[in-house]
C-alpha positions, -999 to 999 in steps of 0.1 A, spaced: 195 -117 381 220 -137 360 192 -160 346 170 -128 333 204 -114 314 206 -144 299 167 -144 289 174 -114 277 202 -119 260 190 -152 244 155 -127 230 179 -101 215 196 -122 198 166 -144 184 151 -110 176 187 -104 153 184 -134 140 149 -135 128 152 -100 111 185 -116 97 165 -143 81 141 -117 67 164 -104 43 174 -109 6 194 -88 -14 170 -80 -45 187 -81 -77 164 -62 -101 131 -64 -113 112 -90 -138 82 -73 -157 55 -90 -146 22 -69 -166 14 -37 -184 -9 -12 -193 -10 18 -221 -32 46 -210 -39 80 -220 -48 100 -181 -39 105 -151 -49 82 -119 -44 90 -84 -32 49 -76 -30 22 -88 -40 -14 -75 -29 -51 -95 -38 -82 -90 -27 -112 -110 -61 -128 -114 -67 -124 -147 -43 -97 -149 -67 -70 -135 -57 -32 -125 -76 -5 -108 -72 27 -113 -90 52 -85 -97 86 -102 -107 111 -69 -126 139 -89 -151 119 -104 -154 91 -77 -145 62 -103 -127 34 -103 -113 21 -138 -108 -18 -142 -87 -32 -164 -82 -72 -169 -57 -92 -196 -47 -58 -212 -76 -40 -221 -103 -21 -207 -130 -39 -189 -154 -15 -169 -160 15 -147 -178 14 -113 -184 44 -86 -195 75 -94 -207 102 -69 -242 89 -57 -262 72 -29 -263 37 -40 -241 11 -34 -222 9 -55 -213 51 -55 -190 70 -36 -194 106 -17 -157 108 -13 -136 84 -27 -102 82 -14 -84 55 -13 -84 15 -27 -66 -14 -19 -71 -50 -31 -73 -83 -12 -51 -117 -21 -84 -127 -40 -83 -102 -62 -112 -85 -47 -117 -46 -43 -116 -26 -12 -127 11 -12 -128 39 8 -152 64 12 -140 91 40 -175 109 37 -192 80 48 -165 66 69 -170 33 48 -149 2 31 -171 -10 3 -161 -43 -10 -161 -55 -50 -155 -85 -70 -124 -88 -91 -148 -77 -116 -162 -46 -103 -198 -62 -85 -203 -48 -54 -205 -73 -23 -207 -59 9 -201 -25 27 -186 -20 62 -192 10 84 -158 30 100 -183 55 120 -156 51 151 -127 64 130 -132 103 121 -120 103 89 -105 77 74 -84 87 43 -60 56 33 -64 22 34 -38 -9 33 -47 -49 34 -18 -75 41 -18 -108 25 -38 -123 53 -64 -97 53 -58 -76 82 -68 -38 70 -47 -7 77 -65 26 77 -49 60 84 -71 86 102 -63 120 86 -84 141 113 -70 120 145 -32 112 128 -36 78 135 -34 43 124 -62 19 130 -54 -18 122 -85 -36 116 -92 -75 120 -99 -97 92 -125 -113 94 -151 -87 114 -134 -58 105 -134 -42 142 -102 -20 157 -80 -45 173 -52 -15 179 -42 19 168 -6 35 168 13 64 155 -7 90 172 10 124 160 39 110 141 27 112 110 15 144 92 -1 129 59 -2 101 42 5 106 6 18 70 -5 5 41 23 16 9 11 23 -25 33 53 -48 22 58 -77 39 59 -66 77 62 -30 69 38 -2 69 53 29 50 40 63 47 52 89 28 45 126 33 51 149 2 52 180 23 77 168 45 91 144 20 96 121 46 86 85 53 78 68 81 81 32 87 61 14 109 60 -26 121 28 -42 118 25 -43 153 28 -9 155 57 -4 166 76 27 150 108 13 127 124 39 114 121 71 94 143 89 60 142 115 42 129 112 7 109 87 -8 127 59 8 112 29 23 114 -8 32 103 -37 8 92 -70 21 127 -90 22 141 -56 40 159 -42 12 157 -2 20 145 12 -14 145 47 -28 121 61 -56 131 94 -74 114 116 -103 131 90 -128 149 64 -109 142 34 -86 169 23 -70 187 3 -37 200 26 -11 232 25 3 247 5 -26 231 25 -55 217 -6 -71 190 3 -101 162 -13 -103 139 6 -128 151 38 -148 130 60 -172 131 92 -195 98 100 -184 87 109 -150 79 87 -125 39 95 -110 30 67 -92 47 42 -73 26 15 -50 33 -21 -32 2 -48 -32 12 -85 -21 49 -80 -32 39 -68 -66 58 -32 -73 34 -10 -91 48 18 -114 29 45 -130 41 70 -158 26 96 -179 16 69 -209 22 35 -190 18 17 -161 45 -15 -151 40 -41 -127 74 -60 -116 82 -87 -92 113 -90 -76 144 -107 -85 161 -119 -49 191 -143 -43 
């Protein structure tokens, strides 16, 4: 009995220990790209590979690509080839810059180049109605189940349903973004967010657009601020309203009404 307290004892505290060593206090932010534009998207995507955004845009099915500054192209479109959507809902990108999107009709992840060529298409049909879609840094895919309130995570390399968690805890999924070992989710109608461990396992949950980053530095986003919680750090401030916010491979994303920002962190 006194050996399997101290087991115990010895996993609790390695468990402390390793979340210790997860965090770093972030500092600020250092602009890392931007973009002008004159609409509205429903997300944004970045990836540093040639400096390349995508913007989704639901009601038309489209996906905007920008690369070094400018515009590049336009791919999607409501259709039946493949390279069209019938309902386009979500996108993600992969560490190589490549595309994922999601099309809930078809219960599909359709995969592009970093420049928009389509390369491959993967079938969801076990998943009801899959309506946002994550991808950490080594691949593994997160999609959210609107019909079935659930999480499936997805294996890298075949794509097939290695778990699912968070039956009935969460309502919608307005904002799904992964940052470092956290899945957050942020519901407008509640305006709450949960947080969930890769693994599944639930983390926490706050009120507000609040949420983890990768290093564990507990974050909150408002209509024209961005800043630390608890210690009312800022991190980004603006005159104009803040419309999108998204996390991809530790870039932050930030879109306003005229301009979107990508920043990196700035940790001790």
């Amino acid at each position: 009995m006194v050996l399997k307290l101290v087991i115990l004892s010895l996993f609790l505290v390695s468990c402390t220990i390793n979340q210790l060593s997860d965090y770093r206090a972030i500092q600020g932010f250092i602009e890392q790209d931007k973009i002008t534009i004159d609409y509205n998207a429903d997300k944004i995507c970045y990836s540093p590979i040639d400096r390349t955004f995508f913007l989704l845009q639901r009601d038309d099915n489209t996906i905007r690509i920008y690369k070094n500054g400018s515009f590049f192209n336009v791919i999607g479109g409501s259709g039946f080839t493949s390279e069209n959507f019938r309902r386009l809902t979500d996108i993600c990108t992969g560490i190589d810059g490549s595309l994922y999107a999601l099309d809930s009709f078809d219960r599909s992840i359709k995969r592009f180049d970093k420049d928009g060529v389509f390369i491959n298409q993967v079938s969801l049909q076990n998943i009801s109605s899959p309506e946002r879609i994550a991808m950490t840094n080594f691949g593994s895919v997160f999609i959210y189940d609107s019909h079935g309130k659930e999480i499936y995570a997805l294996d890298a390399f075949d794509m097939s349903v290695k778990y699912t968690f968070g039956k009935f805890q969460i309502d919608n999924a307005d904002s799904f973004f992964i940052s470092g070992n956290f899945l957050n989710i942020y519901d407008n109608e509640s305006r709450e967010t949960g947080v969930f461990l890769l693994n599944g396992m639930f983390e926490n949950s706050f009120r507000g657009f609040t949420f983890y980053e990768a290093h564990r530095n507990l974050i909150s986003l408002s209509f024209q601020d961005i800043v630390v919680s608890r210690i009312d750090r800022t991190l980004f401030s603006t005159d104009n309203r803040i419309d999108l916010f998204n996390i991809e491979h530790g870039f932050f994303i930030i879109g306003l009404n005229d301009a979107i920002y990508v920043f990196r962190g700035n940790y001790l």
